[in-house]
N, C-alpha and C positions, 0 to 999 in steps of 0.2 A: 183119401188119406192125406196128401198134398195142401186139401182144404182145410183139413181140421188141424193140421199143425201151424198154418197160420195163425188160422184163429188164435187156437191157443194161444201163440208167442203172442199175438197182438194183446191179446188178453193179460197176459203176465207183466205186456210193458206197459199197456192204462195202470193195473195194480199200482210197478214200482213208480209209475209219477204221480201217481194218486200218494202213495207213500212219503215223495219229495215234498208235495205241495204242503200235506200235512206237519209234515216236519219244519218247512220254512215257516209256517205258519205260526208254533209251538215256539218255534226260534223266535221269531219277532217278539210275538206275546211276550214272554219270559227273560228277552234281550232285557227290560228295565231294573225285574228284579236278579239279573246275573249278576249285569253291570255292578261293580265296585268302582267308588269315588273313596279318594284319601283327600283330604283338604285340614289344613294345620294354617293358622294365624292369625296374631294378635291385633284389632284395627284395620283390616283388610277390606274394601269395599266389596259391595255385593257384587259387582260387575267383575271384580275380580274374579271370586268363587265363581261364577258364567264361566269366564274363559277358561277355569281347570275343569269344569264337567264338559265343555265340550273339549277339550282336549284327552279327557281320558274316558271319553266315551262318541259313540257316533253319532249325539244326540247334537241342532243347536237348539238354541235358544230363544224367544219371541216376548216381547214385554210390552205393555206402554208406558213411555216415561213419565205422563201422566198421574198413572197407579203406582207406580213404581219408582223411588230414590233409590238409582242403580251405583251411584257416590255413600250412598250408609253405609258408615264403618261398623263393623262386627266383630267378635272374634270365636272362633270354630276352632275345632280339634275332634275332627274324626276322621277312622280309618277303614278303610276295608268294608264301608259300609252300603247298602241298597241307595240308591242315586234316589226312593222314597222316602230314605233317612236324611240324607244328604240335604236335599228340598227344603225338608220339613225345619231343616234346623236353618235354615239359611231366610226362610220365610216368614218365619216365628215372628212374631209381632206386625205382620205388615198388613195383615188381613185379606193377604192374598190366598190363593189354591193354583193350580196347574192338571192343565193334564198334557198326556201324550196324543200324538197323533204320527204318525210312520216314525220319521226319526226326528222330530219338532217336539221339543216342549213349549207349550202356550201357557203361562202366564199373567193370571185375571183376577178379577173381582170373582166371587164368588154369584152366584143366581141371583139369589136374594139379596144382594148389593145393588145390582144392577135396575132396581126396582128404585122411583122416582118417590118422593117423599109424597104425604096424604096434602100437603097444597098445593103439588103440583098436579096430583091426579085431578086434581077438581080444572084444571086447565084444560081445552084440547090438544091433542097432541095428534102428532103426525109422521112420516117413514122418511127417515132421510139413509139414503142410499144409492149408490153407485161402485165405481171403477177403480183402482190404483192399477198404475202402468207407470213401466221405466220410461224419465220423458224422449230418451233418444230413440228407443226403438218400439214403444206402444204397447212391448210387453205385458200382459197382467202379471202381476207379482201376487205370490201365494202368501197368507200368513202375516199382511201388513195389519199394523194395527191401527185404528181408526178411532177417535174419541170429541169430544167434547170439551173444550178448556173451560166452559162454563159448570158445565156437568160431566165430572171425570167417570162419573158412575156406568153414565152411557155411552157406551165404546161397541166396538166388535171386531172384529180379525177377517182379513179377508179370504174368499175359499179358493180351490185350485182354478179356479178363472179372474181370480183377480174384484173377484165380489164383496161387497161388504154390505151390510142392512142394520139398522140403529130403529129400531122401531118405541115408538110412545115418546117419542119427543115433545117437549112443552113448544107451545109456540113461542117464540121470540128469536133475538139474534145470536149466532153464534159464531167462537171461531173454531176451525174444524184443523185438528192437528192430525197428521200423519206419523208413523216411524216403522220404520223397518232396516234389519240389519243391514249393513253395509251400504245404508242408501241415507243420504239430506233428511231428517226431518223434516218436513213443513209446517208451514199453519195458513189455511185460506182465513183468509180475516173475513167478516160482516155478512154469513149465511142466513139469510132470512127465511126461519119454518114459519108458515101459515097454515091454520084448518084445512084448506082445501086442495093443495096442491102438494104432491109427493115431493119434496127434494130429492134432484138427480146430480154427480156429481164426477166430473172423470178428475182424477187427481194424480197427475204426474210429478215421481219425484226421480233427483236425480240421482245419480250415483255418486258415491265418497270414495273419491281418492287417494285417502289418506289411511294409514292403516290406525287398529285402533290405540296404539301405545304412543302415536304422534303426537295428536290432539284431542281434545273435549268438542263434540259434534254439538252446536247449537241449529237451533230452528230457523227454517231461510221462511220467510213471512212472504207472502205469493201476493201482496195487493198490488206491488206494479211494475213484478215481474212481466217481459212479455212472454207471449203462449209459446210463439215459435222458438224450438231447442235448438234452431243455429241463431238464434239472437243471443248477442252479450249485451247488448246497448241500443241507444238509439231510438227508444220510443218506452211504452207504458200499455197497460193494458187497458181495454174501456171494457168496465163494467157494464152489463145491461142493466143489474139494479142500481146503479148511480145514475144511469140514463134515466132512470125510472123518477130517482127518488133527489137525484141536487136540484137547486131552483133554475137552473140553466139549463138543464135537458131535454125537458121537453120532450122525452121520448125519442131524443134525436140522437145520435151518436154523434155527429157534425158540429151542434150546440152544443152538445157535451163537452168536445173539445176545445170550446174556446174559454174554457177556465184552465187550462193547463199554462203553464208556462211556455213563451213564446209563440203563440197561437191568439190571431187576431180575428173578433166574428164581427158582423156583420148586421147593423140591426133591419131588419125588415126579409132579412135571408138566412142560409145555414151555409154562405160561403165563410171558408176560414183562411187565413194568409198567413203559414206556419213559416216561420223566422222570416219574413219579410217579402217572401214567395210569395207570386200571383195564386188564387185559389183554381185555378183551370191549372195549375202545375202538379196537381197533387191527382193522387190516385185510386177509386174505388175495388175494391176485389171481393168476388161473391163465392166460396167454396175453390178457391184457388185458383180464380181467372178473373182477366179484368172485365170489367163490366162499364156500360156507361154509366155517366153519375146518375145513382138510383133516386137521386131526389124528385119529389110534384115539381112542374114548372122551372124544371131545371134551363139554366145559362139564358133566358128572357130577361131578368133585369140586373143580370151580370153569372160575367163567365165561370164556371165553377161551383156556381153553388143553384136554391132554388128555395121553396115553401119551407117544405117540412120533407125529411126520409121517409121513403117507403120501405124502410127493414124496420120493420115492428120489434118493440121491443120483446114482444110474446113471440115472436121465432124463433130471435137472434140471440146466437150466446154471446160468452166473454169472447170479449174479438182483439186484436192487437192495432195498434197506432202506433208508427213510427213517424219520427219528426226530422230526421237527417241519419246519414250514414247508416245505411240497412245493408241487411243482408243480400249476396247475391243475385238469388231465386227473385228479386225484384227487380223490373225492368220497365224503361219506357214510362220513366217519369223521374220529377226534378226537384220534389218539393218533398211532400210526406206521404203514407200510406195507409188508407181506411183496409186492413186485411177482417174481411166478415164472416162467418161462417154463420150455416143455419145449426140450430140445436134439434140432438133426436126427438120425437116424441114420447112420451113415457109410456113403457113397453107392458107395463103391469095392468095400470089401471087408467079408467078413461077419465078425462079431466078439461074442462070448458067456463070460456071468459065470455061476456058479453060487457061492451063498455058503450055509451052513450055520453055526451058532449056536445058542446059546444062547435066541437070541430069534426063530429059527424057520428059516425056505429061503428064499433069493433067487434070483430069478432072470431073468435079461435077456439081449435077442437084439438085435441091429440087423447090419443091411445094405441092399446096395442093389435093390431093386425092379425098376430099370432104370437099368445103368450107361452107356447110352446116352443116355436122359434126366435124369438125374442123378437121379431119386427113394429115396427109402429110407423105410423101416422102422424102431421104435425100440419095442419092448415092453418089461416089467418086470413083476413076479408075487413079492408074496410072502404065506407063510403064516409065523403064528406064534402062539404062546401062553408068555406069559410063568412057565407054571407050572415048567420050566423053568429059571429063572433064582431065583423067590422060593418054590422047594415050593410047597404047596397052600394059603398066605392068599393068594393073588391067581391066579386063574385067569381072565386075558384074552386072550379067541381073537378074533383078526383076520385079517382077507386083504387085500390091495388090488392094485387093475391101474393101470398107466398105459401107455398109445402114444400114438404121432406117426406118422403116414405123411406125407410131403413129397412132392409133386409140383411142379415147376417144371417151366414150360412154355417155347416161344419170346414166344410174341406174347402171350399171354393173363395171363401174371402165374405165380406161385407160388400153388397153393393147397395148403391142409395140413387134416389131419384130427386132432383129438386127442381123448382121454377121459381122465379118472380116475377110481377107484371106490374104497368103502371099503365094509367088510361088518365088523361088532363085534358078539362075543355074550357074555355076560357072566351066568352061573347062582349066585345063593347060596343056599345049604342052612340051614334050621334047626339049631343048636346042638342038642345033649342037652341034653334037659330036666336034670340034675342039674349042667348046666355051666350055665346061664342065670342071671346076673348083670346086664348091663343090655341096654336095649331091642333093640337088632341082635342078640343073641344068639335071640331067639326072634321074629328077623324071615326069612323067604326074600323073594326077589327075582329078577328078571331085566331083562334090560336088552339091545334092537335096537336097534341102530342102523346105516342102510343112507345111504350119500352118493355122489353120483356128480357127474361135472359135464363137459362134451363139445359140441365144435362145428365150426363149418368154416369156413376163416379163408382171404382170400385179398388178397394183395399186389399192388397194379398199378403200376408204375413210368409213370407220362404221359409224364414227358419226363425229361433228367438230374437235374432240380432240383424235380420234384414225382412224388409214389406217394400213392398212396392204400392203407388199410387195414381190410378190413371185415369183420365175424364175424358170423354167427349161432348164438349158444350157447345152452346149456339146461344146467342144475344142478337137482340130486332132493335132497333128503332126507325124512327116513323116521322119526323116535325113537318107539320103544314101552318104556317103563318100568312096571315092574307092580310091588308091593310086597304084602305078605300079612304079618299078623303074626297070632301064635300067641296066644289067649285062653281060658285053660282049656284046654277039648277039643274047642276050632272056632278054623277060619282065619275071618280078617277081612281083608276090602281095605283099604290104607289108603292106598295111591296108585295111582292107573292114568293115567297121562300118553303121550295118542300126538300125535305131531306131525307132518304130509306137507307137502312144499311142493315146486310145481314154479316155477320160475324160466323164465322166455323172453328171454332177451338179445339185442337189435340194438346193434351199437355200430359206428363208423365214422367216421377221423378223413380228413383229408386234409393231409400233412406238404410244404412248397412254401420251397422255399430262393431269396428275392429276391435275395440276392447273398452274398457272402464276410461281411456283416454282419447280416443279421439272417434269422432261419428264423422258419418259422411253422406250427402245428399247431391244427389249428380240427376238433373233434369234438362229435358228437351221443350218446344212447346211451337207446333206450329198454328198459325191464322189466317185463313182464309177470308179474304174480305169483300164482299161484294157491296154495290152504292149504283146509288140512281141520286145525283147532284141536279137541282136546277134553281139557281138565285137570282130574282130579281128585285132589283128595288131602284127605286127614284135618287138621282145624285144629287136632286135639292127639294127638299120637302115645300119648304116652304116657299118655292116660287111654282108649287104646282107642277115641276118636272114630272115625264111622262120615263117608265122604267127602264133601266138600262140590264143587260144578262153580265153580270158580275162574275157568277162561277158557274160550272159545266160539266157533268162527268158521270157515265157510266161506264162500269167494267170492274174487274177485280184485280184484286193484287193479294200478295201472299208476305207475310211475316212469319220469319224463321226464327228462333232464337233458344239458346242452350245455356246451362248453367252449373260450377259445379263449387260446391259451397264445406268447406269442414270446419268442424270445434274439434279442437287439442288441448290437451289439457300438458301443456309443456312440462310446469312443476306443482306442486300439492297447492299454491297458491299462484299461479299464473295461467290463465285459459287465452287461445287464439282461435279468433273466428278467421278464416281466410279463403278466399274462392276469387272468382271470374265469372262474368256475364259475357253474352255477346248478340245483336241481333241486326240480321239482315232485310232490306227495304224492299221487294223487288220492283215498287214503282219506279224508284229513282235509281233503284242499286245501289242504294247507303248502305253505309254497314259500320260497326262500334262494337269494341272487345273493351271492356270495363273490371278495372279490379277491385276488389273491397276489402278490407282488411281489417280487426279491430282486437284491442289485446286489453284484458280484465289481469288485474293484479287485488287480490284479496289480503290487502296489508292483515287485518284482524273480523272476526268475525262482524265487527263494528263498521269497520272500514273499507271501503273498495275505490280503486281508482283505474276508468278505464280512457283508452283514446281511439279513435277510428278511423277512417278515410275511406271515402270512395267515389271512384268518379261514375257518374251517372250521366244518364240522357233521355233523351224523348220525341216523339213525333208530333208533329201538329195536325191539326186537328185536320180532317180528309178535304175539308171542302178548301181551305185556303192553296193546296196545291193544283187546285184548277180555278184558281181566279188570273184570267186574262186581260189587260190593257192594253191600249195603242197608247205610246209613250216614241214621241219623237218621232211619228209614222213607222213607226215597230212594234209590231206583236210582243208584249213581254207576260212571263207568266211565272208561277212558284211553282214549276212540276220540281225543280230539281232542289229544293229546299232540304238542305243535311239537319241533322237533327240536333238538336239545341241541348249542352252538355252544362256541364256541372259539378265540381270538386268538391266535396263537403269533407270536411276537419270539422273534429268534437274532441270536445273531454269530457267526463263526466266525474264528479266524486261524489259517493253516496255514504253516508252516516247514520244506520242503524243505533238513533241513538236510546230508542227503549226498543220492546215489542211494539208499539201502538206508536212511536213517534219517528220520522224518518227526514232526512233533508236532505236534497239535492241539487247540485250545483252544475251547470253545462256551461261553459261557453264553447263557442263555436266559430267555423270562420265557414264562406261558401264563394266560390268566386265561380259564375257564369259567364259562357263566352259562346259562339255560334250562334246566337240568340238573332234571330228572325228583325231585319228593323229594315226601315225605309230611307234609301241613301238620301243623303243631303237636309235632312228630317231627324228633330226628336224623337219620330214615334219608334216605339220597339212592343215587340209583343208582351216582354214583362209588364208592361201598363194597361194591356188592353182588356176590355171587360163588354165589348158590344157584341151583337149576336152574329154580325157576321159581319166578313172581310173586303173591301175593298182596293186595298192597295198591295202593288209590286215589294216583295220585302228581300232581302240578302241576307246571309247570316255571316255578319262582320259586327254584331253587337255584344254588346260585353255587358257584365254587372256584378256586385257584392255585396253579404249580407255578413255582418259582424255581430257578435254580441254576449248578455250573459242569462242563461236563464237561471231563476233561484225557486225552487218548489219546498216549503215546511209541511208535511202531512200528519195531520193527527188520526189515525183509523181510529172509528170507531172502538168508544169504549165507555162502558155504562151510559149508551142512549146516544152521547154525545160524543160528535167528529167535527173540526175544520181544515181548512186548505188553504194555505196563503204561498200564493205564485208573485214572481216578479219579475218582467224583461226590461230590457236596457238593450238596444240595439239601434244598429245605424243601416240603411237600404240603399244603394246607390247602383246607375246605369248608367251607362252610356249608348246612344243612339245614332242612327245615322250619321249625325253628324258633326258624330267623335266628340260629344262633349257630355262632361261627366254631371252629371243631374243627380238629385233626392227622385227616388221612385213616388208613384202617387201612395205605397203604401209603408212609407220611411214616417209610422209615427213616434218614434224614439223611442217611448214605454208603456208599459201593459202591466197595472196591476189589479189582480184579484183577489178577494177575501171572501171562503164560501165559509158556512157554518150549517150546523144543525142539530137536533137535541128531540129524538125520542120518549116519550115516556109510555110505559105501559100500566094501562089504566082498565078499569071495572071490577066487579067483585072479584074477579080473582087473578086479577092483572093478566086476562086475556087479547084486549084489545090495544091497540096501537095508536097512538095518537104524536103525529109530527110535524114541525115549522122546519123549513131548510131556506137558506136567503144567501143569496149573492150579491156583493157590492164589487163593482168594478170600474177604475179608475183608469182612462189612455189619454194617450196625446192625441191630438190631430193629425189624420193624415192629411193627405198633399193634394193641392188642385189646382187648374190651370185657368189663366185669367182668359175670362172672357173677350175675344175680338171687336168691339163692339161697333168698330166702322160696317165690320164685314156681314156681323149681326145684323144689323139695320137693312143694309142692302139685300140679307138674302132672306129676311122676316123667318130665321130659325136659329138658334144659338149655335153661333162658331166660338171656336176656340181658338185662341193666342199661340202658337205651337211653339212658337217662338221664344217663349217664355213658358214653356212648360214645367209644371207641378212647384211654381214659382211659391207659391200661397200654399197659407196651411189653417184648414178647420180649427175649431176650438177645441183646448181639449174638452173631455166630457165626464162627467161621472153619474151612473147610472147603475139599476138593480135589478135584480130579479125575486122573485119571493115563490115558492110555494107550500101548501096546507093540505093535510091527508088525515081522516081518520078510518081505521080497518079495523073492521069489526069481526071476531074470528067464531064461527059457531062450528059445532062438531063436525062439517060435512059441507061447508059452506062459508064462505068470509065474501065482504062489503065492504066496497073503497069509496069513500067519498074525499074529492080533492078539486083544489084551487091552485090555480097555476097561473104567474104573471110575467110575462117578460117584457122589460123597459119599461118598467115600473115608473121610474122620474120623466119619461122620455124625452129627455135632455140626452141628443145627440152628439150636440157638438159642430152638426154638417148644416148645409143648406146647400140651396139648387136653384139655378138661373129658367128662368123660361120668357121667352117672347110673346111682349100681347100685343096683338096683331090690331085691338078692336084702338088701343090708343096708342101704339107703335113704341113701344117703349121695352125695356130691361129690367125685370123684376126679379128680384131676390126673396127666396120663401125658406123658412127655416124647416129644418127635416128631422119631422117627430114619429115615433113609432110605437107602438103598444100590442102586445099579443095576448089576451086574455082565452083562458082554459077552463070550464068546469066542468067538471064529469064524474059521473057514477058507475062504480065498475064492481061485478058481481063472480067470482069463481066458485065452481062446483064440478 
């Protein structure tokens, strides 16, 4: 009896919620046509009539500005009526429809709108689709709306994960507008759809501070914005398809940057010298750790730079460059920052390059893993050898790998797996004995070098408004240098330099949005560093010196450092970036608490004016703190070398002065001090560029870098975009001994002019056909006059130190050019391209060397030329 009266009750109370659900149910349903809207006036915008339905009703609103002139005046008079009358009359003439969804009305083109006219069907078309996420906190936002400035027709709304999908797209370029309530419209400028590859596309917007009776919300245009949400200032974003597609690129992100404004490249290298800064001062970061420089052949024929990147453009997304004054979360460096991230692979469908060149085989896979769990896959491979490109004076073999596997989970976060790897071999031969003229000629050589760097990174979202993000990474390298010179009829060693170093990275921040005005990103990051040092080389080459052990060192050390970084949005037009760094040495027990600060003033939507500050610092490189001398019959050594600091001040003003046209103004001031230099001596590390150290250094040097940078940007717009950059700056040091000098890279000014001009061509303007060309115009940088008594004496070029960076090259002007045509078939597209760097190769430089065979001082001028062709196939 006991049992069955259970039952029953149980039974009676499934019934009454069985009853509830139905009735909530009934409710919803019948909520639109309950709802009464009264709306009365004469010339009243549409966006008005919005705000009284969602005020007298629990519905909001969701549009594209796009489709919709939410400023059309109208005039209404109805009362008491169904919110489907209401609509109807307020829509009347737009050619719009709507429906409902929970308590959202969406807002659209009708079906049949959204269908592409009968010439474009005859084009390929393709699925562009991806993400909207708030940019502070990663959120997917429901219900954004997502369109076409080309083609308003093809739009769509994103779902309760923050999804959106655009399918039948025509190929060509587009710019991709955002909008969603209470949040920045955007617009990503110059999307490139092609037949063969899905566009993928995460699109963070911000939030409006402003309520909507303040101001008219205009479109923030994302081409140079940067990615990271604690950045106001301070750098620009690099495109991968600008990597791809200016005449400077080269596929290089490196190259890339030496068209920007204040940014010096390098011809024969991808070293760049951002406002005036040595290129070993700047910093590479791979998934948000530093990494060694990922370049082939890196720091061999100068410090900082090397060949060509091994971050393929087919991996790597939009990644961020900063040029002075950064944010916080950035440390242990003086100059600027390559921040790179790998891109996911496409999770849906599988998709594959193969490229062949000039400069060797590429090749790349990505798809999805599990298209149920959304994971994927993203590999790259290439092999190359430039003999190829330059015959047999340069014969450089490399390979390099990169992946990404994604896993996203339900509950447990996103975890991801990534690597990259570098392999460089490099063999030189003895000259004939009857050709041997000066010293390299009766030198062999070879040259390892192995880099890798790989870890596992995992994303946990707490709650809407805080994630957490935490890696544990590891990075290798590896250099073996051996040199042998020819004396009489025996080899002599005259350098053997091997280098290993394994790196252990923890790093882990926590990103927590307190409201619509201020976010906050508070990280730790520790480094374990292990090294096996052993350098030797000859202290006079050319008198056939036998080798002396320079530096020495195994064992580990640990680097500590923390960070904690916010954006405020003070007033509806004033934002502050503000935080502190700090990190600790324990080889030497250094240690540097650093503050950064930057404040954005958005005079008008046109107009913004920001200024910054932050001191910075750096370590040097591991081997120089175990280079020991006898100096005076005294052991002297660098273990205790503090770390070399740096104050950078910016302004910046930026002028929105269309959609497509934009100008930008920096000057800046940087002044360095602690700087590693050699008492009684010119030399200071800001100059240096050889591969490794031999001298006792202090840090009592100083230096400053002043100037203005000017950048005009035309984005892309019918086919056609240019860039015209301009520096004006001044580089000065001081060294040992205390006297103020022009650095060797004080070339005064750097002007560029890129261009280019698309056209789409074939029966049905499917194919792509484009010229892009860079003209670029600097000064001389600085060099030091040749010793020539001491020359003579030691039969190898010394240098005058004494007179250091006294002389100045010529200036130079010089270009780039390259040619692409893309052919796009339903399921498959074909790139054929020509790519030239230092096209005039009018340098500017030259280079002294000693010939031994008639004992003399010879001056050679220094030409360079990088020629590219290649066929590249996607399916």
């Amino acid at each position: 009896m006991f049992s069955f009266e259970i039952k029953s009750r149980q039974n009676n109370l499934n019934y009454k919620i069985i009853c509830l659900i139905i009735t909530l149910i009934i409710s919803v349903a019948s909520n639109a046509q309950n709802t009464k809207i009264t709306i009365s006036g004469r010339d009243i915008t549409i966006k008005q009539t919005f705000e009284q339905i969602e005020a007298q009703s629990k519905y909001t609103i969701a549009y594209s500005k796009n489709q919709l002139d939410i400023q059309r005046k109208i005039t209404i008079d109805v009362k008491d009526v169904s919110l489907k009358t209401a609509l109807d009359q307020i829509l009347k003439g737009t050619g719009l429809t709507y429906k409902t969804k929970e308590n959202h009305i969406i807002i659209s083109l009708p079906d049949n709108k959204n269908k592409s006219d009968d010439n474009s069907k005859q084009k390929p078309t393709q699925t562009v689709r991806g993400i909207v996420v708030d940019a502070k906190t990663n959120t997917p936002l429901e219900y954004a709306s997502v369109s076409l400035l080309e083609e308003p027709s093809l739009s769509a709304f994103t779902d309760s994960m923050g999804r959106f999908q655009i399918r039948h797209v025509p190929v060509g370029r587009y710019n991709v507008q955002t909008s969603f309530m209470g949040y920045h419209p955007n617009i990503i400028n110059e999307v490139v759809v092609t037949s063969s590859k899905e566009v993928y596309m995460e699109i963070p917007v911000n939030e409006d501070v402003h309520t909507l009776s303040e101001v008219v919300i205009q479109p923030e245009v994302k081409k140079d914005r940067l990615l990271n949400p604690m950045a106001i200032t301070g750098g620009r974003m690099i495109s991968m398809e600008e990597a791809s597609r200016f005449a400077n690129g080269f596929d290089d992100p490196a190259r890339l940057s030496s068209a920007f404004a204040g940014v010096a490249g390098d011809v024969g290298t991808n070293a760049v010298a951002i406002r005036g800064n040595a290129p070993q001062f700047n910093q590479w970061r791979l998934e948000g750790i530093e990494i060694p420089n990922p370049t082939h052949f890196a720091d061999i024929s100068g410090l900082g730079g090397g060949f060509l990147s091994a971050l393929s453009t087919q991996v790597i997304g939009n990644s961020d460059f900063y040029n002075g004054a950064f944010p916080a979360e950035y440390n242990n460096v003086l100059s600027g920052v390559f921040d790179m991230h790998l891109r996911n692979g496409n999770n849906q469908k599988y998709e594959h390059t193969f490229q062949v060149g000039l400069m060797g085989i590429d090749l790349s896979s990505e798809g999805p893993i599990s298209k149920k769990r959304g994971s994927s896959y993203l590999i790259n491979y290439r092999f190359s050898t430039t003999s190829l490109a330059s015959g047999n004076d340069i014969n450089l073999k490399y390979q390099d790998l990169a992946f990404k596997l994604n896993f996203p989970t339900r509950k447990a976060g996103t975890f991801s797996i990534w690597g990259l790897g570098l392999i460089d071999k490099n063999k030189s031969e003895l000259s004939d004995r009857s050709e041997w003229e000066t010293l390299g000629d009766r030198q062999s050589g070879e040259n390892n070098l192995d880099k890798s760097a790989g870890g596992l990174t995992h994303k946990y979202h707490i709650n809407e408004n805080t994630y957490i993000r935490s890696s544990l990474s590891a990075t290798y390298s590896k250099d073996h240098t051996i040199v042998d010179q020819q004396v009489d009829d025996k080899l002599i060693r005259v350098g053997d330099i091997q280098n290993s170093r394994w790196d252990i990275v923890f790093n882990s921040f926590i990103n927590r949005k307190f409201g619509s005005r201020h976010t906050n990103r508070t990280g730790i990051t520790v480094t374990e560093l292990k090294y096996n040092l052993d350098y030797k080389v000859s202290p006079f080459f050319g008198l056939d010196k036998p080798m002396e052990q320079i530096s020495k060192g195994n064992g580990e050390s640990t680097v500590f450092s923390a960070y904690s970084s916010s954006i405020i949005n003070l007033t509806n037009y004033l934002t502050t970036s503000i935080g502190a760094t700090a990190q600790y040495f324990t080889l030497n027990k250094n240690w540097s608490v650093e503050p950064r600060i930057a404040l954005k003033w958005e005079m008008n939507p046109k107009h913004a004016l920001s200024v910054a500050y932050g001191l910075h610092s750096r370590r040097e490189k591991l081997d120089y703190y175990f280079v020991e001398r006898d100096i005076n019959g005294k052991k002297e050594s660098n273990r205790y070398l503090d770390f070399s600091k740096a104050h950078h001040f910016g302004i910046t003003y930026d002028w929105n002065i269309s959609q497509s046209l934009h100008l930008k103004v920096e000057p800046y001031y940087q002044y360095l001090f602690h700087i590693p230099v050699e008492e009684g001596s010119s030399f200071s590390i800001i100059n240096y560029e050889e591969f490794y150290l031999d001298r006792i250094l202090e840090n009592t040097g100083l230096g400053k870098n002043y100037g203005i940078d000017i950048t005009l940007e035309h984005y892309m717009r019918n086919g056609f975009y240019y860039m015209i950059t301009g520096s004006f700056f001044k580089s000065k040091y001081r060294g040992g001994d205390r006297i103020w000098r022009n650095t060797r890279l004080d070339k005064g000014y750097l002007l560029n002019l890129l261009a280019g001009k698309e056209w789409m061509v074939g029966k049905y303007k499917q194919n792509v056909f484009s010229i892009n060309g860079r003209l670029f115009f600097q000064g001389g940088g600085r060099y030091t006059p040749v010793d020539e008594e001491r020359t003579l004496a030691e039969h190898d070029i010394v240098w005058d130190e004494t007179r250091a960076y006294e002389n100045r090259y010529n200036p130079s002007i010089n270009g780039d050019i390259s040619l692409s045509y893309r052919i796009n078939k339903k399921k498959v597209s074909h790139e054929f391209s020509l790519k030239i760097l230092n096209v005039g190769m009018n340098t500017g430089m030259h280079f002294y060397q000693y010939n031994e065979k008639k004992n003399i001082i010879e001056k050679k001028d220094g030409l360079g030329i990088i020629p590219n062709i290649s066929y590249k196939i996607h399916f």
